[in-house]
C-alpha positions in Angstrom: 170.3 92.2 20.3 173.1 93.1 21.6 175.2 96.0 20.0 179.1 94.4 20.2 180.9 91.3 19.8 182.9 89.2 22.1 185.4 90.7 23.8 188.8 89.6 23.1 192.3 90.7 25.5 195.6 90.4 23.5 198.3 88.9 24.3 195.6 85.9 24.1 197.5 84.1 27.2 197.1 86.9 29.3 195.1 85.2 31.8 197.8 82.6 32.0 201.3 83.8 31.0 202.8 86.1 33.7 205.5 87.0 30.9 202.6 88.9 28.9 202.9 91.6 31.9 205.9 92.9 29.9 204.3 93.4 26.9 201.0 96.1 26.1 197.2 94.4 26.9 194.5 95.8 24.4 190.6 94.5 24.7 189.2 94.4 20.5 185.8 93.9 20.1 183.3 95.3 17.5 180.5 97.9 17.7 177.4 98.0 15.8 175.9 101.3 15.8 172.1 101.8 15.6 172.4 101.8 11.8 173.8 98.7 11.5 177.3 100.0 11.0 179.9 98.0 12.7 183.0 99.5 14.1 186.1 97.8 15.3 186.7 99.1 18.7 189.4 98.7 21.3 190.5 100.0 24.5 193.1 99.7 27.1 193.7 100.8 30.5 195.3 98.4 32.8 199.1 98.7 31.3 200.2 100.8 34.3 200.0 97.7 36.3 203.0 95.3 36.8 201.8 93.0 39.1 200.1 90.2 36.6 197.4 89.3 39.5 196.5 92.5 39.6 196.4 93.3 35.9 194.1 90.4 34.8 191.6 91.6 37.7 191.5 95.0 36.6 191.1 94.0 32.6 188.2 92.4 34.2 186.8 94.8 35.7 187.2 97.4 32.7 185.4 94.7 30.0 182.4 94.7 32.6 182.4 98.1 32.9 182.7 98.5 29.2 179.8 96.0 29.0 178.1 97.6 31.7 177.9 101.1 29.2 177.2 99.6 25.8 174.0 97.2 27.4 172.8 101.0 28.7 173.2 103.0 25.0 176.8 103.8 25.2 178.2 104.3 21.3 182.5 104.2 22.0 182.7 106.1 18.3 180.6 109.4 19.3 181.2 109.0 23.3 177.5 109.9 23.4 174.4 107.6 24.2 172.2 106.4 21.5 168.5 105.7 22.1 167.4 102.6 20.1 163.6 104.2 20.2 164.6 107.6 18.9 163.0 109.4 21.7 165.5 110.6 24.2 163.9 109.4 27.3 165.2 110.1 30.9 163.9 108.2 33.9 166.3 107.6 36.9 167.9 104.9 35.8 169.4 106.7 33.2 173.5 107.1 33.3 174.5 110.4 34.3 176.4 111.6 31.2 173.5 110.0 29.2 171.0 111.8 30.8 173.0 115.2 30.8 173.6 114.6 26.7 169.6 114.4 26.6 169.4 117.1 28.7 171.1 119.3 26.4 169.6 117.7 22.8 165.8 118.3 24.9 166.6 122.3 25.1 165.6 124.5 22.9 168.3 126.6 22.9 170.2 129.2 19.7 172.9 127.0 18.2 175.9 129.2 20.0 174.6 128.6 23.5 174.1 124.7 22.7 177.0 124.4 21.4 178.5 126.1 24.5 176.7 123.5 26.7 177.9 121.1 24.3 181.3 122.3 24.7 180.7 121.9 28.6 180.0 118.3 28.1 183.3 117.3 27.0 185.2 118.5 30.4 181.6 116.8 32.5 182.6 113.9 30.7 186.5 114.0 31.4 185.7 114.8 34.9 182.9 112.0 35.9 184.9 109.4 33.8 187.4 110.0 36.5 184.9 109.7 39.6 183.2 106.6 38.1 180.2 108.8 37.7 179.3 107.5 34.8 177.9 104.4 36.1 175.8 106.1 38.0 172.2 106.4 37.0 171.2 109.7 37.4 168.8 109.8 40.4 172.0 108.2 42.4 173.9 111.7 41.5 174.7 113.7 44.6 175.6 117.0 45.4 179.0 116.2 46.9 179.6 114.0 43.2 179.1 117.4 41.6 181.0 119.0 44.2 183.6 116.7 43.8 183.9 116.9 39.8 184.0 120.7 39.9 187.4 120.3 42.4 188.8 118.2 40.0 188.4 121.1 37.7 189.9 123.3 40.0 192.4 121.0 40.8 193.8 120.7 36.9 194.1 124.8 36.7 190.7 125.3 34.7 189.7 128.6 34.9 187.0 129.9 37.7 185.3 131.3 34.4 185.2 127.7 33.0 184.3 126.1 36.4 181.4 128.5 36.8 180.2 128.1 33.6 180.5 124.2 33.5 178.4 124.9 37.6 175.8 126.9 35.2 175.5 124.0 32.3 174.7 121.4 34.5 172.4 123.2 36.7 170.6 124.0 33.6 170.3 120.0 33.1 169.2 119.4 36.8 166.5 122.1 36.4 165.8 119.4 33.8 165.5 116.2 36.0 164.1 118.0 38.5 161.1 118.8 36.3 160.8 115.3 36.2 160.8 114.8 39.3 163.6 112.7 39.4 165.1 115.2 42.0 163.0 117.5 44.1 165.3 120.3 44.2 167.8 121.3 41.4 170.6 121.0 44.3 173.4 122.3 42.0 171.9 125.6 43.0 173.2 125.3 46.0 177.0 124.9 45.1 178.7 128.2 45.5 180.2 129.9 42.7 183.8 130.5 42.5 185.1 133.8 42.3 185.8 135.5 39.2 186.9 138.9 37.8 186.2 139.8 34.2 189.1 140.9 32.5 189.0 144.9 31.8 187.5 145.7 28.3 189.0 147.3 25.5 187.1 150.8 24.6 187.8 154.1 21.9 188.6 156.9 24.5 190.8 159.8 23.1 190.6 162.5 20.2 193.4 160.2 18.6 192.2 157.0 18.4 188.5 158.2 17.2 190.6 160.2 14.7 192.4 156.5 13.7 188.8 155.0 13.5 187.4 157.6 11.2 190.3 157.1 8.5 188.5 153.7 8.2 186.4 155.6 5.6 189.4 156.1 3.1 190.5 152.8 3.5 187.4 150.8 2.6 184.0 152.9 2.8 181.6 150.3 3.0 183.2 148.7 6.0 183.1 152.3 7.7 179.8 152.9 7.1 178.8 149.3 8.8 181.2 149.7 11.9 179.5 153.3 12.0 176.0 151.2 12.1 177.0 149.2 14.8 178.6 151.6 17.2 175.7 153.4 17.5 173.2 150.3 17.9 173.9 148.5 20.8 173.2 145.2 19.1 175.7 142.1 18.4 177.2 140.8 14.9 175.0 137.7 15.7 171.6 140.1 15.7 172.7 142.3 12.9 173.3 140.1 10.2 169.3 138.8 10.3 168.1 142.5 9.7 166.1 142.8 6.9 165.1 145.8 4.9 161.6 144.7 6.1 162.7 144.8 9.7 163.6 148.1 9.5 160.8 151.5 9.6 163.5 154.2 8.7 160.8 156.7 9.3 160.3 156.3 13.1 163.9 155.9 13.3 163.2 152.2 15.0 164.4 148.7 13.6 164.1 145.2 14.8 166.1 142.1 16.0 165.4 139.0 16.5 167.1 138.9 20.3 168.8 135.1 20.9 170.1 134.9 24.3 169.6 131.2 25.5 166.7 129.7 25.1 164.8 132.6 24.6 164.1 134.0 21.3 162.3 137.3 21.5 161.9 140.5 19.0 162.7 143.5 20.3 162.5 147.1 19.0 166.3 149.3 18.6 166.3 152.9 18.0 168.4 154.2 15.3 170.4 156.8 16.3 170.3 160.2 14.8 174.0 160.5 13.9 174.0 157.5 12.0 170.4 157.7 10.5 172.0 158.6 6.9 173.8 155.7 6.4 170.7 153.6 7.3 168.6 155.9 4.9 170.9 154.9 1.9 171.3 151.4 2.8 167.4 151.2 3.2 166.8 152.7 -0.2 169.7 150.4 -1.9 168.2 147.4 -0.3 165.3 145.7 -2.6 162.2 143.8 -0.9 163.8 141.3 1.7 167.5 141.5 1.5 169.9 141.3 4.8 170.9 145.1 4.6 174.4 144.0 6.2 175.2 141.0 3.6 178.3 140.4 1.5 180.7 143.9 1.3 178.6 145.0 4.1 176.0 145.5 1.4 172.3 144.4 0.7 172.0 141.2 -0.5 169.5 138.2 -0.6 171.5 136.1 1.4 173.0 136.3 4.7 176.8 136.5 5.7 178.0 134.6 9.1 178.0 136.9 12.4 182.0 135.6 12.2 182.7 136.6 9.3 181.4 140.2 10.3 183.3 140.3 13.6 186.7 139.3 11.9 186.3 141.9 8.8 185.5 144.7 11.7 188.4 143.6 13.7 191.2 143.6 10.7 190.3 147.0 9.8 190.3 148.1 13.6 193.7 146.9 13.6 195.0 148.1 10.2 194.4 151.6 11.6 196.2 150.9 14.4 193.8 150.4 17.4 194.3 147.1 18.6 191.0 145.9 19.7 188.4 143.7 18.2 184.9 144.6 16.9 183.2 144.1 19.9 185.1 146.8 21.7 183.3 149.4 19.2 179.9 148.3 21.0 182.1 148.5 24.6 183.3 151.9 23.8 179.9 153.1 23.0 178.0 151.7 26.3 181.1 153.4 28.2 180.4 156.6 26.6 176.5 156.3 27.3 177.3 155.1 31.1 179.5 158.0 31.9 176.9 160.3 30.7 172.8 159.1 31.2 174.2 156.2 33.9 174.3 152.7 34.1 169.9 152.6 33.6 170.7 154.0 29.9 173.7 151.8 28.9 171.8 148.6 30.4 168.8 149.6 27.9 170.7 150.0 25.5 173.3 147.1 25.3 170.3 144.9 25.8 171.7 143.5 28.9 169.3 142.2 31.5 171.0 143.4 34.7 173.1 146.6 35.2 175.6 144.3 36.9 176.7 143.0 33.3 176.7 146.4 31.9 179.1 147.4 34.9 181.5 144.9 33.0 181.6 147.2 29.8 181.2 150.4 31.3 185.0 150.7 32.5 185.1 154.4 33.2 182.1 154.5 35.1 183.1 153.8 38.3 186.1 156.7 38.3 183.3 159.0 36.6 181.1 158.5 39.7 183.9 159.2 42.1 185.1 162.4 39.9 181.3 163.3 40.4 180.9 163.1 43.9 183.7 165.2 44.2 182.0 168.2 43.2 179.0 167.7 45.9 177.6 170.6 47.0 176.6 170.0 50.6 177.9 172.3 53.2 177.1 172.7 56.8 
């Protein structure tokens, strides 16, 4: 059965009337979804076109096109492919952005990197709507059509940052195909990555501005004691807001996170440091038998608080003491510190981070440190 209705151009002389050509074209039909729900649907598309010849082929080429998608899943309300079996299959017939969309619902991945992917999709979309790539199935794809959409990026002032990461996304879906051995090699691999320099992060570096955080504590103590916490821990908003009372052994001055970086979903041990061991003492002993020990008024509480809503109450106080930085640069400020003392090895450990070159991104002092350092060699001949 088929999932629309006729297809119907207005002006309804349009394949006769060379007048019409001064007036708009629209194509109504109606879509049934795979619930039954039908949607009326239109599109244009061939307006920029004066000559009426011309017009009238090109309307009929978009309706088969059109046709073309919805016979192959396409739903014109979401933009995404439905699977009448409710199993998202891929073989290589499967239409590119299709597949991709599959891709990305198959992952298992945290809900902040899918939804990055996700996010991805909308300028894959944009892009291969542009090259026609959409009507190709999948195991047609090429390297140069990859190549090709990423220019277009390029070519419309996207960011390398965004290019790269959009490079990353779909390499991560043709690690995908390839495992299914629709391709034999995932050959985005092979597209080179465009340069990019990370913009210099914001850190806490003089007597003056540590003196601006500490008057946090007069202003709102509980909010003090947190960002306090979370300098010291290396962790992220995201990771903090799941510890529990049970998660912590205040004793061996340790506690545990539940570490979400991808699609990997590990738990991994986080020392408590010994300058900020009292305010984990009395939060421990405040918090009752599985509460979130940083919940609602940075307090223990049964229920969680969002990692936003952490992130946005550390920044506003940041700000009302007059340092203009966000809450992340309190966990920047402390990997700088650790770098320029015990080295990039140490900050790396610390932060989490699984290369040293990503902690060289946070560590912004480190690099003049080194060179301050070697100085002061002591090698003479």
């Amino acid at each position: 059965m088929k999932s629309y209705s006729e297809m119907k151009v207005y002006p309804v002389n349009w394949e006769t009337s060379k007048k019409t050509i001064s007036k708009d074209w629209i194509v109504r039909y109606n879509f049934t979804d795979k619930n039954g729900i039908e949607y009326p649907t239109s599109f244009k598309g061939m307006n920029h076109i004066k000559d009426h010849t011309e017009r009238v082929a090109e309307t009929r080429r978009l309706i088969a096109e059109e046709q073309y998608l919805l016979d192959r899943g396409y739903n014109p309300k979401t933009g995404e492919y439905d699977t009448v079996s409710g199993l998202n299959l891929v073989n290589g017939k499967t239409l590119f952005l299709a597949a991709c969309n599959i891709a990305i619902e198959t992952k298992d991945l945290v809900k902040s990197s899918k939804e990055d992917m996700i996010n991805s999709m909308k300028h894959i979309t944009k892009y291969a709507t542009l090259l026609k790539l959409h009507l190709k199935p999948i195991k047609d794809i090429t390297k140069a059509d990859i190549k090709q959409l990423l220019i277009h990026m390029k070519n419309d002032q996207h960011t390398n940052y965004r290019i790269n990461k959009t490079k990353s996304h779909l390499s991560s879906c043709f690690t995908f195909f390839t495992e299914l051995d629709i391709f034999q090699v995932n050959f985005v691999r092979g597209i080179s990555k465009l340069p990019h320099i990370p913009a210099k992060k914001e850190v806490i570096r003089t007597p003056e501005e540590w003196k601006k955080f500490h008057s946090i504590k007069n202003l709102n103590y509980n909010v003090y004691v947190f960002l306090y916490i979370f300098f010291y821990c290396g962790s992220r908003f995201e990771e903090m807001i799941h510890v529990k009372k049970e998660d912590v052994e205040i004793d061996k001055s340790i506690f545990w996170i539940n570490l979400k970086k991808g699609g990997v979903h590990t738990r991994a041990m986080r020392p408590i440091n010994f300058h900020a061991w009292n305010y984990w003492k009395t939060l421990y002993d405040i918090a009752k038998p599985d509460q979130y020990l940083f919940s609602f008024n940075q307090m223990p509480h049964d229920e969680p608080v969002t990692a936003n809503s952490l992130y946005r109450i550390a920044s506003r106080y940041l700000r009302k003491v007059g340092l203009n930085i966000t809450g992340y640069a309190l966990k920047h400020s402390y990997i700088n510190m650790v770098t320029n003392v015990y080295g990039l090895s140490k900050g790396k450990e610390l932060a989490g981070h699984t290369t040293e070159r990503t902690t060289l991104n946070y560590a912004v002092d480190y690099e003049q440190q080194q060179v301050e350092k070697n100085k002061n060699i002591d090698i003479c001949i």
